[in-house]
N, C-alpha and C positions, 0 to 999 in steps of 0.2 A: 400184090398182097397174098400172104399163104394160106391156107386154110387154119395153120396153129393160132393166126392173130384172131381170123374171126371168131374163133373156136373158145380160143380164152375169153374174149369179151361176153359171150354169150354165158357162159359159164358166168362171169362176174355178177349179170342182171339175171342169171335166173338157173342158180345150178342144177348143173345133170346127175348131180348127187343126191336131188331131192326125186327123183324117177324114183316112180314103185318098183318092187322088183322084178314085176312080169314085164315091163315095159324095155323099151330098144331106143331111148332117146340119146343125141349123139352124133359121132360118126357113121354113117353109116357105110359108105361108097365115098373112096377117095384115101388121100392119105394125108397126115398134119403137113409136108414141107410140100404139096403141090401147092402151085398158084394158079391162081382164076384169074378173070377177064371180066365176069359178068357175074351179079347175083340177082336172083331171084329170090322171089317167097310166096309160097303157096300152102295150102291145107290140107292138099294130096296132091301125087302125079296120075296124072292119066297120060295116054298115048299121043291124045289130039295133042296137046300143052307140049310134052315134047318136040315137037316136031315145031315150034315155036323158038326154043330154047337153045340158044347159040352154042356151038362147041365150047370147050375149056371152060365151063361157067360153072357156079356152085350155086346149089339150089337149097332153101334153107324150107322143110314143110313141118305143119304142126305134128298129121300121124306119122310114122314111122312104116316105112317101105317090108321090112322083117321085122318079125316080131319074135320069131321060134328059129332054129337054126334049119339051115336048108341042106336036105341031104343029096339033090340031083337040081341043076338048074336045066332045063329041056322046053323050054319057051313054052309051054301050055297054061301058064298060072299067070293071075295080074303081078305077083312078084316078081317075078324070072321074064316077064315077056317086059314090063319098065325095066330091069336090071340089064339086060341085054341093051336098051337101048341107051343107058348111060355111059354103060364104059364103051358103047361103039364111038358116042359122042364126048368123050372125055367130061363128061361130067359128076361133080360130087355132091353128095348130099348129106346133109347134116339136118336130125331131127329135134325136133322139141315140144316135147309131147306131157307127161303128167307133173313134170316139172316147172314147165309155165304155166298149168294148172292153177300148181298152187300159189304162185309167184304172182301172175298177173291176168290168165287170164278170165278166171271166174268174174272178179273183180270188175276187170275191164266190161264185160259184158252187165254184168248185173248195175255198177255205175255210169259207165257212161254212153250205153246200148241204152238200158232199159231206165237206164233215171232214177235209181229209186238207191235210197239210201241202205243199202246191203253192208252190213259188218260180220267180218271173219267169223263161225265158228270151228269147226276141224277143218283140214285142209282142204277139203273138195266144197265143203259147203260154205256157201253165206245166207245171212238168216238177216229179214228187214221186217221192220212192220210196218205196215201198208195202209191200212182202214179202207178199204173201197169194196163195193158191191163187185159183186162175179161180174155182171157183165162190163162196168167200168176198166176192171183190171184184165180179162180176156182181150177188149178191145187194143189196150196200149199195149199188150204184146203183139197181136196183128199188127198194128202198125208200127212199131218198134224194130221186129222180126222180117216185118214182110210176107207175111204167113197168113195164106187163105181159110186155113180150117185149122181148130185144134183138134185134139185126140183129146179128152177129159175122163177122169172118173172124180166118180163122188161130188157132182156140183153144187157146192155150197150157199149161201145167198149171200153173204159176204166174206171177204178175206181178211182176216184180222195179222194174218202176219203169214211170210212166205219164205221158203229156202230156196237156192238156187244150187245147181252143178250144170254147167255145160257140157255137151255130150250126153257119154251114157251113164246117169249115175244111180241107175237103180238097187245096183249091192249096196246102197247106203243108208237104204230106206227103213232100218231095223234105226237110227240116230236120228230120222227125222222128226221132231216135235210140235212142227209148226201147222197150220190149217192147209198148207198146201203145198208142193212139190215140183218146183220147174226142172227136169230133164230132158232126156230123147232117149231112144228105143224102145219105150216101155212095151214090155210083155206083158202076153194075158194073165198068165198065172202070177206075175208081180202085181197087175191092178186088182187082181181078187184078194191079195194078200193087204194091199195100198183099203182096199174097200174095208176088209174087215177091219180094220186100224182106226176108221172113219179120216183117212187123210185124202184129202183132195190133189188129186195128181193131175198134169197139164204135161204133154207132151209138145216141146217145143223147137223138136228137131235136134239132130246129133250136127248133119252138117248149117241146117240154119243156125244154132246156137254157137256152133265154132269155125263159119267163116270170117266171122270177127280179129280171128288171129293173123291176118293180112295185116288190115289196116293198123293193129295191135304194133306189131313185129317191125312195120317198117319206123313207126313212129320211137322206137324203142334205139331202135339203129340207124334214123337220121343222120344225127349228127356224128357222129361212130365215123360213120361211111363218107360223109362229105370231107373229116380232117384225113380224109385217105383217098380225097378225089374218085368215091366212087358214089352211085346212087342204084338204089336195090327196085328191083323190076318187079310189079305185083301179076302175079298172077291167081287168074280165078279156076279152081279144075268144076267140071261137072259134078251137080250132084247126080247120083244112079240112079234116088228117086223120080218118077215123074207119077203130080194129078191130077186126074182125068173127073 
């Protein structure tokens, strides 16, 4: 198989046309008429995982390896020190990153992660109403998520209706209208901004909210992969956070 075949298919369920424009979703590393041997999919590359990943293979991740153009590659950077070790290993990589966003994976999380009946409103966001007390709906995202603590502002005594963006969706929070806000990263000076707004914000991880895009991607490209006698290798990379 070439990289041009999976490349279009991906493109078909979920184009790369729909990338914002800061973003690097795509080709990134390789070229359309190489062929692979082996696929992968993951949510990022780290070093360990490499070292896993068979020569000639193509590795499919949610973020994107570059994001801005690189004017020296000199192995000191997590960019340049993975890119080194793809093309040592003949491997390419193709991302998919704010285009499955809006395609499938907010969606996928918000329905069938978290359960709760989530309808489109702009592209990054879904908007559900919920009716449950804070501590009922805190709980089923711990256990949903797998997430020992959350980060909260503004704790409300009930949640009458909630927005979701997986990741980091805080520049969006001027369009938020709902009682509460599920993201990851949230900054201080965004929850002082979230506080005076009286919106209840829940930080629910960047990589817990978007490991989900494994099981997502494979299930997307099952059957894709089987009528081409191949099967796509899931891999899990490290999150950087650890706590204590």
């Amino acid at each position: 198989m070439k990289i041009r075949d999976i490349y279009n298919y991906l493109d078909s369920i979920s184009p790369f046309g729909l990338q914002e424009k800061w973003d690097n979703s795509g080709l990134i590393v390789g070229n359309m008429n190489d062929e692979f041997d082996n696929i992968y999919i993951s949510l990022d590359l780290d070093l360990d995982m490499l070292r896993k990943v068979k020569k000639n293979s193509l590795i499919i991740t949610h973020h994107p390896l570059i994001f801005t153009a690189l004017k020296t590659v000199n192995n000191d950077s997590y960019s340049t020190k993975i890119l080194k070790k793809l093309i040592k290993k003949d491997i390419s990589l193709i991302s998919m990153h704010t285009n499955i966003d809006k395609t499938h994976l907010n969606s996928y999380v918000g329905r069938e992660i978290l359960g709760l009946n989530f309808q489109k409103d702009e592209d990054f966001i879904l908007k559900a109403d919920i009716n449950l007390s804070f501590e009922s709906f805190t709980k089923l995202l711990k256990d949903k998520l797998n997430l020992k603590t959350l980060k909260i502002v503004n704790k409300k005594k009930n949640i009458n209706n909630v927005s979701l963006t997986t990741g980091s969706g805080m520049s969006l929070l001027p369009q938020i209208t709902t009682d509460c806000f599920l993201t990851g990263d949230i900054k201080y000076h965004e929850a002082m901004e979230a506080k005076a707004r009286d919106i209840c914000l829940i930080d629910i991880g960047h990589y817990e909210s978007e490991i989900h895009f494994i099981a997502l991607l494979d299930m997307l490209l099952k059957k894709y992969l089987k009528t081409n006698g191949k099967k796509a290798i899931m891999l899990k990379s490290h999150n950087p956070f650890k706590y204590i």
